[in-house]
C-alpha positions as CSV (number, residue, x, y, z in Angstrom):
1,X,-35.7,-3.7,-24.5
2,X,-37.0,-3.9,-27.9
3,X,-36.0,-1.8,-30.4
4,X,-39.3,0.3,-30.8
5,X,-39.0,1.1,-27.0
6,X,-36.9,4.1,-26.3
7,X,-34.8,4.3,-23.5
8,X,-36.1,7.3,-21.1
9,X,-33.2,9.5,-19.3
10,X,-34.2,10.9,-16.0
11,X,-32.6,13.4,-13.3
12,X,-32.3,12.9,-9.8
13,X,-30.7,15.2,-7.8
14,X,-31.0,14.2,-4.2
15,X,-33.2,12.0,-2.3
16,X,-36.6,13.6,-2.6
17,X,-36.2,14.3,-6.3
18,X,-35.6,10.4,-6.4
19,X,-39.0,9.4,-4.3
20,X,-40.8,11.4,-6.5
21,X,-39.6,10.1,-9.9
22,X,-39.3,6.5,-9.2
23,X,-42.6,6.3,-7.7
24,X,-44.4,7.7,-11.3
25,X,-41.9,5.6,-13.0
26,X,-42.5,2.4,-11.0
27,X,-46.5,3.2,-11.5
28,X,-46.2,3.4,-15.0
29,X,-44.9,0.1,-15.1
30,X,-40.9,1.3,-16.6
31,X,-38.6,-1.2,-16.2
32,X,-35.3,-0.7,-14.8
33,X,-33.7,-1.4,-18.2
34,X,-35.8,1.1,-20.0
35,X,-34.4,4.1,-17.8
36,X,-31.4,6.3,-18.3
37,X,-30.6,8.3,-15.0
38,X,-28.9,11.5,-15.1
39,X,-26.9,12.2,-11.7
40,X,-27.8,15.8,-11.0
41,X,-26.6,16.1,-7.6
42,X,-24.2,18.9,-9.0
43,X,-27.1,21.5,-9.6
44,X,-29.3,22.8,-7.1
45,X,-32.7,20.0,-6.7
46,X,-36.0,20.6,-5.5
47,X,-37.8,19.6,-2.9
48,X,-40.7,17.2,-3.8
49,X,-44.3,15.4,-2.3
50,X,-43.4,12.9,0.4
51,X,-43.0,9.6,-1.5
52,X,-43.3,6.6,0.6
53,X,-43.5,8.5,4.7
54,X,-41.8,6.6,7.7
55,X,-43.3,3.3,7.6
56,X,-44.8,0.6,5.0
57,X,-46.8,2.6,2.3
58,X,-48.8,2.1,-0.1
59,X,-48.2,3.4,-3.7
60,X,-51.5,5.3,-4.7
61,X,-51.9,7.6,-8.0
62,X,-52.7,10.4,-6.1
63,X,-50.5,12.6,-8.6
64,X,-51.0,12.8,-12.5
65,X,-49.0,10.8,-15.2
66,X,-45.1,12.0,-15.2
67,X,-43.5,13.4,-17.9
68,X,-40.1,11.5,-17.9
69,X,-38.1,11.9,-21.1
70,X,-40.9,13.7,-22.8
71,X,-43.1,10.7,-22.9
72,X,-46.2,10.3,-20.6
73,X,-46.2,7.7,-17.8
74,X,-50.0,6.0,-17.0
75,X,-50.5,5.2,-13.5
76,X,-51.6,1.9,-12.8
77,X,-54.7,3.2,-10.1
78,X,-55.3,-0.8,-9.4
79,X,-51.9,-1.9,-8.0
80,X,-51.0,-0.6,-5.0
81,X,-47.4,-1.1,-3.8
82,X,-46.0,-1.4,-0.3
83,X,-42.3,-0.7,0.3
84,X,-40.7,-2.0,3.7
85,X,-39.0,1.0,6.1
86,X,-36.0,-1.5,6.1
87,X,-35.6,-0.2,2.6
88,X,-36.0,3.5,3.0
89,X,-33.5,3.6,5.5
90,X,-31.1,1.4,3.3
91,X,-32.2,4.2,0.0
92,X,-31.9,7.2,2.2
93,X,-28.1,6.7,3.3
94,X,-27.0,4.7,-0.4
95,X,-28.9,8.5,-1.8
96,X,-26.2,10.5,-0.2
97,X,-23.2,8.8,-1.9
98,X,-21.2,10.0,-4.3
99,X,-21.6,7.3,-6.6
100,X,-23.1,8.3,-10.2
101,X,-25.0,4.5,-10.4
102,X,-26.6,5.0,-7.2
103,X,-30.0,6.1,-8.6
104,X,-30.4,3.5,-11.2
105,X,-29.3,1.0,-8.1
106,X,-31.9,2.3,-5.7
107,X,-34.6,1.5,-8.4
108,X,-33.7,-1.6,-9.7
109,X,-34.3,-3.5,-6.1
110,X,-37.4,-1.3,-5.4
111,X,-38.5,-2.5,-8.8
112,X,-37.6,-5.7,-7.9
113,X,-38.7,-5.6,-4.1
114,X,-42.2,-4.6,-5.2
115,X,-42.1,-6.9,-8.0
116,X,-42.6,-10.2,-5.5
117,X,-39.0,-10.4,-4.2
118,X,-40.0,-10.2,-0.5
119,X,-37.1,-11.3,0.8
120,X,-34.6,-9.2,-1.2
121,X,-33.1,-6.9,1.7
122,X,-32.3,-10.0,3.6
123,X,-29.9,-11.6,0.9
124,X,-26.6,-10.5,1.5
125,X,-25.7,-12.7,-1.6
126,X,-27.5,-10.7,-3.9
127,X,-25.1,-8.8,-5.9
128,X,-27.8,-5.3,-5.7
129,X,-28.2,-5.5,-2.1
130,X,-24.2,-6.4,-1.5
131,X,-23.6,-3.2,-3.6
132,X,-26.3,-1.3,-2.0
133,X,-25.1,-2.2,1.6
134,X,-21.3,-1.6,0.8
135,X,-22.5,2.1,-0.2
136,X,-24.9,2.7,3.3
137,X,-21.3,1.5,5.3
138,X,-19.9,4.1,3.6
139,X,-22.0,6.7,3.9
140,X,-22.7,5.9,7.7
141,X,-18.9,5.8,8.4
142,X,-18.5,9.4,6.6
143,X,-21.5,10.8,8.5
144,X,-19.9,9.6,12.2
145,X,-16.8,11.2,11.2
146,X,-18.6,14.8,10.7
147,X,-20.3,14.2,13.9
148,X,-17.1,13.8,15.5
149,X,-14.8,16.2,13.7
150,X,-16.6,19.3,13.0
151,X,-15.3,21.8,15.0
152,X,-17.4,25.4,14.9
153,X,-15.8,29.1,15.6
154,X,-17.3,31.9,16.8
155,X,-18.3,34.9,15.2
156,X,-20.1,38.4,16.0
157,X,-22.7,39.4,13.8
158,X,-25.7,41.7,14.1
159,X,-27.6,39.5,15.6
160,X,-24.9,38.0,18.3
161,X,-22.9,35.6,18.4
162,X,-22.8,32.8,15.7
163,X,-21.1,29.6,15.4
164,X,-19.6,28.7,12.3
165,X,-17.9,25.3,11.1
166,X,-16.4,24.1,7.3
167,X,-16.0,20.3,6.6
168,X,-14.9,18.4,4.5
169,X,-16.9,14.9,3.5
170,X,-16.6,12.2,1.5
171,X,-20.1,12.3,0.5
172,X,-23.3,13.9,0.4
173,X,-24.3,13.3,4.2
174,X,-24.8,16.8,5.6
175,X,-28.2,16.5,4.7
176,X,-28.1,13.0,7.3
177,X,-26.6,14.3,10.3
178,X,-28.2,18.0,10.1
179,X,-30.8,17.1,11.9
180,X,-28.5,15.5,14.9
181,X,-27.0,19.2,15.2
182,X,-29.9,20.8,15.5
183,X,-30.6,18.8,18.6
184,X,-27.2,18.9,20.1
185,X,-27.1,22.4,19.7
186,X,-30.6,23.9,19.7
187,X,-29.4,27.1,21.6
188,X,-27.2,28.3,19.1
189,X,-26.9,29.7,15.9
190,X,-25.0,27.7,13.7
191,X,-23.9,27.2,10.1
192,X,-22.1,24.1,8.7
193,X,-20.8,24.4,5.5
194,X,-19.3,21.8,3.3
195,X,-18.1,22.3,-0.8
196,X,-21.5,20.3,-1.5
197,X,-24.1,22.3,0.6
198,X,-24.9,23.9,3.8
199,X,-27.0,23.4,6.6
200,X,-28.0,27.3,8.5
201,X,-29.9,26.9,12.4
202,X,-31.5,29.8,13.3
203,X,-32.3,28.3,16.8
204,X,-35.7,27.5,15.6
205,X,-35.2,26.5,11.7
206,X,-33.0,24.6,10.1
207,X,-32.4,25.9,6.1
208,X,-30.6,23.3,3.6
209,X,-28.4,25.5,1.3
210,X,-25.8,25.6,-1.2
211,X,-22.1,24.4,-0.8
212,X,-19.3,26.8,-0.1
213,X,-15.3,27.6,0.1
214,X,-13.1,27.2,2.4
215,X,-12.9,30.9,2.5
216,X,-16.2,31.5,3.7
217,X,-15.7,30.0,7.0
218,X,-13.6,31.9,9.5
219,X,-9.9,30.6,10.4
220,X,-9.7,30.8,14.0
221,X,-11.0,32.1,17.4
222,X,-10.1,32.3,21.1
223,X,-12.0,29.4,21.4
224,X,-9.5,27.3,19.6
225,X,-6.4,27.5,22.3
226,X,-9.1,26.4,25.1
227,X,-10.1,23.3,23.0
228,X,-6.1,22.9,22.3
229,X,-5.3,22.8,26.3
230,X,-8.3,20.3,26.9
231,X,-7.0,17.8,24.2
232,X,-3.4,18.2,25.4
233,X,-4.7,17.0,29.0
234,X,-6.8,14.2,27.8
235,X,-4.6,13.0,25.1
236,X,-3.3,9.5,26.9
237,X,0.1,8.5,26.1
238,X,0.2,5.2,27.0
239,X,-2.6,4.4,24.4
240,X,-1.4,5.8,21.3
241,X,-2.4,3.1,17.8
242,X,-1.0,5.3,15.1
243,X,-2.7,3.3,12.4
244,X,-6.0,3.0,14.2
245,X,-5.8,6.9,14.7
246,X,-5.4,7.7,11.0
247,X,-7.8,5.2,9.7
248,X,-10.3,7.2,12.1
249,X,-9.4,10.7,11.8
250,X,-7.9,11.1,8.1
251,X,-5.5,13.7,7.7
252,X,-7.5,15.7,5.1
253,X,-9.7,16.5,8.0
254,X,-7.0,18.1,9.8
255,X,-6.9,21.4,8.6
256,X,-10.2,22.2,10.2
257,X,-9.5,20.7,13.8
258,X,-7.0,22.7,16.1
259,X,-6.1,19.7,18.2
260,X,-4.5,17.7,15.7
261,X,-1.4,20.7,15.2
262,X,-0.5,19.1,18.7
263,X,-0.3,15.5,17.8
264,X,3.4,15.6,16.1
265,X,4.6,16.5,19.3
266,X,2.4,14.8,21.6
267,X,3.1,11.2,20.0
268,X,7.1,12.2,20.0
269,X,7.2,13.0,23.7
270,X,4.8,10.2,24.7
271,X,7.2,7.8,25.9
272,X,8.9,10.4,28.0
273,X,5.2,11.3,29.4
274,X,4.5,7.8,30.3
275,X,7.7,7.4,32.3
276,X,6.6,10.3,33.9
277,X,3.2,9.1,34.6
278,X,4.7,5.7,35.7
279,X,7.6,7.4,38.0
280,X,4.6,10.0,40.3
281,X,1.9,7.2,40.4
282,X,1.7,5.6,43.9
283,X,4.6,3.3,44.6
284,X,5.9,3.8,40.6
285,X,9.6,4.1,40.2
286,X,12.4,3.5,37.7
287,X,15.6,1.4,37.6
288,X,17.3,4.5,35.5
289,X,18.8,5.7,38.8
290,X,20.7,2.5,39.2
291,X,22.0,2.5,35.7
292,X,26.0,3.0,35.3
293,X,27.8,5.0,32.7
294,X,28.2,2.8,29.7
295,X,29.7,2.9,26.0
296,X,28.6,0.8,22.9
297,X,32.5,1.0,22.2
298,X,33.2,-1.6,24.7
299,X,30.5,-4.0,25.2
300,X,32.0,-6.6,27.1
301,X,33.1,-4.4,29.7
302,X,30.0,-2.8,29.5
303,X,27.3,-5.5,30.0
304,X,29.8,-6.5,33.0
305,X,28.9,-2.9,34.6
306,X,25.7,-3.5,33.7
307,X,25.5,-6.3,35.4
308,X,27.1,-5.8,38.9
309,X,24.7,-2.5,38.8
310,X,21.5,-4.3,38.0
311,X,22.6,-6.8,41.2
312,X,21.4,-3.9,43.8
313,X,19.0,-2.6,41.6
314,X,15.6,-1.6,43.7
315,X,13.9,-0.1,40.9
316,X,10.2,-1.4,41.8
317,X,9.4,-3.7,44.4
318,X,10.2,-7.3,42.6
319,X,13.5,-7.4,43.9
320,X,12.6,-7.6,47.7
321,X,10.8,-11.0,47.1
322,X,13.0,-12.4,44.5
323,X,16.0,-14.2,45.2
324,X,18.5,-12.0,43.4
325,X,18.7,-10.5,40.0
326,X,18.6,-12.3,37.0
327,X,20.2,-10.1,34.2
328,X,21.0,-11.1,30.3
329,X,24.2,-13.9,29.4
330,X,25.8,-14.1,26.1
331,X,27.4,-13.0,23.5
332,X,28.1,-9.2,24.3
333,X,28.5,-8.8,20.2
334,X,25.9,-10.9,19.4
335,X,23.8,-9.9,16.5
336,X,20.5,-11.5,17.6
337,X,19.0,-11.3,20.7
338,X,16.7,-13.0,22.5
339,X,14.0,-11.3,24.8
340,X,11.7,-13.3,27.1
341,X,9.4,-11.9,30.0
342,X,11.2,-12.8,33.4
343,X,13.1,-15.3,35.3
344,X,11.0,-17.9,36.7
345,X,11.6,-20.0,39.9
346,X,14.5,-22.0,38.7
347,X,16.1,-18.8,36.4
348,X,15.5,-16.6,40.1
349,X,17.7,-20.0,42.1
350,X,20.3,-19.9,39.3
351,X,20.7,-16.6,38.4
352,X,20.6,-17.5,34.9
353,X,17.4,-17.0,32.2
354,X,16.2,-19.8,30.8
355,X,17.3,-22.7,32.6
356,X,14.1,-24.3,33.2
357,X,11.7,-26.4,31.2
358,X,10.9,-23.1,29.0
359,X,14.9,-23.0,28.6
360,X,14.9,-26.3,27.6
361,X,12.6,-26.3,24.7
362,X,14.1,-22.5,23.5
363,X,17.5,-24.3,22.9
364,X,16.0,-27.4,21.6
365,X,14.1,-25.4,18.9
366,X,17.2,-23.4,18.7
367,X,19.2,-26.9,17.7
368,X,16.5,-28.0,15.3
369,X,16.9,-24.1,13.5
370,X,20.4,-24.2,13.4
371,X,21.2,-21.5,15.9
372,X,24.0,-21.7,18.9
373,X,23.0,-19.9,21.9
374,X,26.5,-19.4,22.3
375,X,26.5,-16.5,19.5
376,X,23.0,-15.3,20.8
377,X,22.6,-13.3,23.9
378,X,19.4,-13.9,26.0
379,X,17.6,-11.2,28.5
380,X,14.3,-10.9,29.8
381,X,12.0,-7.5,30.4
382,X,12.0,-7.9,33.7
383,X,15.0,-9.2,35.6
384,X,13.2,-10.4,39.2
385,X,11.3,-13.0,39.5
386,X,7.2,-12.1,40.4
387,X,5.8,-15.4,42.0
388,X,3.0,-16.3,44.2
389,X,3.7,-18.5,47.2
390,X,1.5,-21.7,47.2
391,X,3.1,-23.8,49.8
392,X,6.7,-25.2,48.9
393,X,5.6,-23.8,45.0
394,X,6.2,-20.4,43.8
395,X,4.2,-19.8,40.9
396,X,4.8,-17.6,38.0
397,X,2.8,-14.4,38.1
398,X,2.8,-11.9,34.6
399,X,4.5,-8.0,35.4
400,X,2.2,-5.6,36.2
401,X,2.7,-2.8,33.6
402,X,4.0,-0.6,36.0
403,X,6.8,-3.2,36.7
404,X,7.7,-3.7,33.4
405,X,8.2,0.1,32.7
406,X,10.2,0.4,35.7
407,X,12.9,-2.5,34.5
408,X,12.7,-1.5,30.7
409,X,15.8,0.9,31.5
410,X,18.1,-2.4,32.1
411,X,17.0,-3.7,28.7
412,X,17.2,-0.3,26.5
413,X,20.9,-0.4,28.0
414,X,21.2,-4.0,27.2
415,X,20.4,-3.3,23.3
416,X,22.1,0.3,23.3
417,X,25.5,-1.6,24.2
418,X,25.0,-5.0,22.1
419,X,23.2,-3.0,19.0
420,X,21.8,-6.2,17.3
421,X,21.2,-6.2,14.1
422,X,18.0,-8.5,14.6
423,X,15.6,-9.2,17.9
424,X,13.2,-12.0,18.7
425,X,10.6,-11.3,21.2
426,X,9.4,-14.0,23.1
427,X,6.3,-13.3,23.8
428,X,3.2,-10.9,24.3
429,X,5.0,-8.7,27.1
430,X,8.8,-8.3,25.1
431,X,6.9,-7.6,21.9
432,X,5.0,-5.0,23.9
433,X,8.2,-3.5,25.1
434,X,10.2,-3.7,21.4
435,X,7.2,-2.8,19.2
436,X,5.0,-0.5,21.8
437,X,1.3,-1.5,23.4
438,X,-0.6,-1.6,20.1
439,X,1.7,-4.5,18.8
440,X,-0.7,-7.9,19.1
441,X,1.0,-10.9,18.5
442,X,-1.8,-13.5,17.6
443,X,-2.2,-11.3,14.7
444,X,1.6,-10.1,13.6
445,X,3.4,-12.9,15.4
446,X,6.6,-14.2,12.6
447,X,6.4,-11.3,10.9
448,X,9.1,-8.9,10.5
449,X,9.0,-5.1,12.1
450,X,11.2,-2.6,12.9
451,X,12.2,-1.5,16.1
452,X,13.9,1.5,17.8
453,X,16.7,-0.9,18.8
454,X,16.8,-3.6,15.6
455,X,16.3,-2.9,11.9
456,X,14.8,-6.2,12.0
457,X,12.5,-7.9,15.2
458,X,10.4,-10.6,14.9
459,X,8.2,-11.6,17.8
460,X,6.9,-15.3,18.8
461,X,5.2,-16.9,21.5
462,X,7.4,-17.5,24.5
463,X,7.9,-21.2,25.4
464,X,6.7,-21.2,28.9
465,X,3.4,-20.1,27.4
466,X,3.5,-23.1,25.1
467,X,4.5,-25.5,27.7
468,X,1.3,-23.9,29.8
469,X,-1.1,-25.1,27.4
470,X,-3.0,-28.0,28.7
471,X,-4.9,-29.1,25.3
472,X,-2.4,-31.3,23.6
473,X,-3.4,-30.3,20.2
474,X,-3.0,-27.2,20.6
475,X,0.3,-27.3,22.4
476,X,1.8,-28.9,19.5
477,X,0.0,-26.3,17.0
478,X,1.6,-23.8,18.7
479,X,4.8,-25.5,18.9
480,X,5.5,-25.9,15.2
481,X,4.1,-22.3,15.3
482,X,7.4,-21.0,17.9
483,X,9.3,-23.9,15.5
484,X,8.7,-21.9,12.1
485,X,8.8,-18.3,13.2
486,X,12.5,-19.4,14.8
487,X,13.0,-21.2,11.5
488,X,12.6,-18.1,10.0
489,X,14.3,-15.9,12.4
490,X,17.8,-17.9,11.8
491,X,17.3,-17.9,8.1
492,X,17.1,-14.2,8.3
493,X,20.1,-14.4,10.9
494,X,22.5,-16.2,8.2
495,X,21.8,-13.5,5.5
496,X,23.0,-10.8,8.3
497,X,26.4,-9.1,7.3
């Protein structure tokens, strides 16, 4: 921009006020650089002429010259423009952020899309369209989450009965998902309000207003405890991803939805519903009845009891095929612990986990790490062996879940008596016991968490699994993997007091 040109400043307030503007600019032949705009989405805006419709459109000069900054703007009449719809749909959701550089972002790539660069909205490289897109994510995230958490109450007013909701969004998207409301919920009479603006359905009009309190909306009806007893009863407890579940509902949404005053107490009796579940499906039962009176103050003794009880144990059907009971050996103060899956064919002979090939490569890499099973004390999940008969071969078949909640009491007594100061999971079905269902251990495997029974657990592949592989390349990838998280494990170990 030269010095003789003067840089014109220009409001916007939402996306109608931007059509019209941009399109007398764009005729006029201003340049992106040349234009100053003013973010007015705090003040009321006015609705303006359709600017480009619902599909590829060209730019006439139906309308007069624009005043923009006090300075007229010619129309071009011989340069018609056409605008894709991939575009409009991009502008439309980027128009209902909250960013203040939206508007002058919006026209520099339709200045630049109807300037010859075709191909613009396919070039995810281009730093306009990457900043453009990153904004529509937001804005189509934000607009789901009203969808899914506005939650309306019901009021009498002269007319009848009225429906009545207050949210809370990140951005201006009221004005997107209006629409979808109206449909859902044709038969009603509804308001939405948010701090921004308000959408009123009359059951035949919908009416864009002004924003509004909190206040305005009411606080609660008898609606609310109906809603509260359907989300107790759908709420599954054997599914709960804390992290997942706050990314997608944030608490600042809370306050408006009734179900969530449940959720403290529905995530801190979950593990008592899903025993429960577990114990009344078909066939489900527990290995708690079978468990002896034990102390932490004597461990020894204890994991002896332990033990002789888990010999008879008939807490799910395992131990009727199984040769006998394979429980946990070692160090009874040990303060790391090792936690495979279950006994295999040779461990379900013996008696003794870990005594087959998988045993032989977990103390090898043991060796190499510097560890002595003879301080460690080794267990599995499950203490029977689950096989498939294939001639003289049993083969090794994974616990159902069902099975591996019905053994977990033998190991929560295991770990209440030894109280480790550090546990290694070997494997996808330990880690899921130790660090709950969500845990995934491609993802977190070698890394350190925290446990109800261990300040510090670490979970790895289990050996078996590696000796399973048949691709030799990756075998031995995963074995340096098991090799390194162990590594790490006993450096850990040597720091413990």
């Amino acid at each position: 921009m030269t010095a003789s040109e003067e840089c014109l400043s220009v409001r916007a307030t939402r996306w109608e006020d931007w059509r019209v503007t941009s399109r007398r600019l764009l005729i006029s032949g201003a340049a992106p650089e040349t234009i100053h705009w003013i973010d007015g989405r705090s003040k009321s805006g006015r609705k303006q002429s359709d600017l480009f419709g619902t599909t590829d459109v060209e730019f006439a000069a139906a309308e007069p010259a624009a005043q923009a900054g006090g300075q007229d703007a010619a129309a071009d009449t011989s340069s018609p423009f056409r605008v894709p719809k991939a575009f409009l749909n991009l502008a439309r959701h980027v128009s209902c952020h909250r960013s203040p550089g939206r508007w002058e972002l919006l026209y520099r790539l339709l200045w630049r899309i109807t300037g010859g660069e075709k191909h613009l909205l396919t070039n995810a490289a281009d730093r306009d369209m990457h900043a453009a897109t990153k904004l529509e994510k937001s804005v189509s995230r934000d607009a789901h989450k009203m969808k899914a958490f506005v939650r309306f109450r019901e009021i009498e007013d002269a007319e009848g009965k009225r429906f009545v909701a207050w949210h809370r969004p990140d951005h201006y998207t009221l004005e997107l998902v209006a629409d979808f409301f109206a449909r859902r919920f044709d038969v009603m009479r509804w308001a939405i309000l948010t701090p921004d603006e308000s959408a009123i359905w009359d059951g035949k009009k919908l009416t864009m207003g002004d924003g509004a309190p909190r206040s305005d909306a009411p606080e609660a009806d008898e609606l609310e405890e109906v809603w509260k007893t359907y989300y107790a009863n759908i709420f599954n407890p054997a599914r709960i991803k804390l992290n997942a579940m706050r990314a997608e509902m944030p608490k600042k949404h809370w306050a408006t939805m009734p179900e969530t005053e449940l959720i403290d107490d529905l995530v801190r009796n979950a593990p008592t519903r899903v025993e429960t579940m577990i114990r009344h499906a078909e066939g489900g039962v527990s290995a708690r009845p079978f468990l002896p009176e034990v102390t932490s103050g004597e461990p020894s003794h204890s994991i002896a009891r332990l033990r002789d009880a888990a010999a008879v144990c008939q807490g799910c059907d395992l131990h009727g095929p199984a040769t006998q009971t394979v429980f946990g050996v070692g160090n009874p103060n040990a303060k790391l612990v090792l936690v495979g899956e279950q006994p295999g064919d040779r461990e379900d002979l013996a008696g003794e986990p870990f005594v087959g090939p998988a045993g032989q490569l977990l103390r090898e890499t043991l060796s190499e790490v510097g560890l002595d099973p003879a301080e460690l004390y080794i267990t599995n999940s499950v203490k029977h062996f689950k096989f498939k008969p294939t001639g003289k071969r049993r083969l090794h078949v994974k616990p159902a879940a069902r099975e591996v909640a019905a053994c977990r009491p033998w190991l929560e007594a295991e770990l209440d008596v030894i109280r480790p100061k550090m546990v290694v999971a070997l494997g996808a079905t330990a880690a899921g016991v130790l660090l709950g269902p969500g845990f995934r251990l491609l993802k977190s495997r070698g890394q350190v968490q925290r446990s109800d029974h261990a300040k510090w657990t670490i979970a790895t592949y289990h050996p078996s699994a590696i000796l399973r592989v048949p691709n030799e390349a990756t075998r031995e990838t995963m074995r340096k993997a098991f090799l390194e998280d162990l590594h790490f494990a006993a450096e850990h170990y040597r720091m413990l007091p």
